[in-house]
Every structure is written in C-alpha cells, then in structure tokens.
C-alpha positions in Angstrom: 166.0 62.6 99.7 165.7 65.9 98.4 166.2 65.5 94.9 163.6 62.6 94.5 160.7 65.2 96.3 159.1 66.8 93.5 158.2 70.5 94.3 155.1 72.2 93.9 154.9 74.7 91.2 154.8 78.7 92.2 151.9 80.3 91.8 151.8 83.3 90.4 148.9 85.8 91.1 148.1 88.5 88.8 147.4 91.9 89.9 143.7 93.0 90.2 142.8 95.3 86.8 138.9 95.9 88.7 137.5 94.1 85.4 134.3 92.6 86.3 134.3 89.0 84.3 130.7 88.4 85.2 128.2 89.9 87.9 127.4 88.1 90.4 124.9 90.4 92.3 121.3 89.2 93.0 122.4 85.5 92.8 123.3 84.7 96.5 121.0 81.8 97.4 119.7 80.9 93.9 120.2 77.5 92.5 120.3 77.5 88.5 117.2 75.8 88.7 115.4 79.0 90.3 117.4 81.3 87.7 115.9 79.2 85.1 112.9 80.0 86.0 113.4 83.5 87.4 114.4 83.6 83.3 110.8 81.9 81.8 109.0 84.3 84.2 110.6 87.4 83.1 110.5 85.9 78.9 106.6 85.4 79.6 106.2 89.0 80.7 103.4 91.2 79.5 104.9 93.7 77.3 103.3 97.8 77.7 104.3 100.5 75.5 105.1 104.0 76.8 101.8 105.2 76.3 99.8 102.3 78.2 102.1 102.5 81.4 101.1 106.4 81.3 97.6 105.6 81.4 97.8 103.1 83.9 99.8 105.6 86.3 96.9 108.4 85.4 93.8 106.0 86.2 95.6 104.4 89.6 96.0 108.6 90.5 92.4 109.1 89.8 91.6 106.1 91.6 93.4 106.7 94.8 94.3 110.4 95.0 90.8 111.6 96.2 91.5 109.2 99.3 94.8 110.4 99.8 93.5 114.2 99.7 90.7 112.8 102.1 93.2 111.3 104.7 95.6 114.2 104.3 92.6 116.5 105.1 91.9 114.7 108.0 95.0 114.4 109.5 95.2 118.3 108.9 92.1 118.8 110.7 93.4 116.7 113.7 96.8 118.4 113.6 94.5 121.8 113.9 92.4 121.0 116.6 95.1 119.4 118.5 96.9 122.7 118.2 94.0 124.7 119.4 92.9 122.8 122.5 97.0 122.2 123.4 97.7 126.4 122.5 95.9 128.1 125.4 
C-alpha cells in the first residue's frame, strides 16, 4: 500500500535575508477600494511652494501668538499669587 501513496513534496524554506519585498505599514484595515481613493485624494492635493508654507506658518504665529503670550501671562500671574498667599 505504500508504494501506490503518493508523498507530498518537501518544502523547503529559505532563510530570512530582512529584504522588505513591499511595505505593508499603514494598510491594516484598508480595503483597495479606500487606498484608491486615499490615492485620488492625495493626487488632488493643493500644491505650496517653500516660500507659501513660510508665510502661512508666519501669519498663523501672528495670529495666535499674542493669545498664547496672553494665557501664558495669566497663568504666570496665578502661579504668583498662588505662591504669595500659600508662602507665609
């Protein structure tokens, strides 16, 4: 009975080299209909030179720094008061 059983072919691993054939990160989850898309979104993308992205970074600190220097005042003052009702 032996002789008629046909046996399975050995399989023969190779060793791991640590190539990467493709990488796989950020696609847990995503069906290649959502990458397809995830693609047109990032193809339709408004493109900003150097120089634009610099003046967008300086108007948004013009913008919201005088608040943050107004908060960070403030909490100063608190901290300061705090420390001179709490130090006697």
């Amino acid at each position: 009975m032996s002789k008629n059983k046909k046996t399975k072919p050995k399989v023969v691993y190779k060793e791991d080299d640590g190539r990467t054939i493709y990488s796989m990160a950020g696609l847990e989850g995503r069906t290649p209909e959502e990458l397809e898309e995830r693609d047109k979104q990032r193809k339709n993308r408004v493109k900003v030179t150097h120089k634009e992205r610099r003046a967008m970074i300086a108007a948004a600190f013009q913008v919201y720094g005088p608040m943050l220097l107004i908060i960070l005042v403030g909490f100063g003052l608190a901290a300061t008061i705090v420390y001179l009702l709490f130090s006697r």
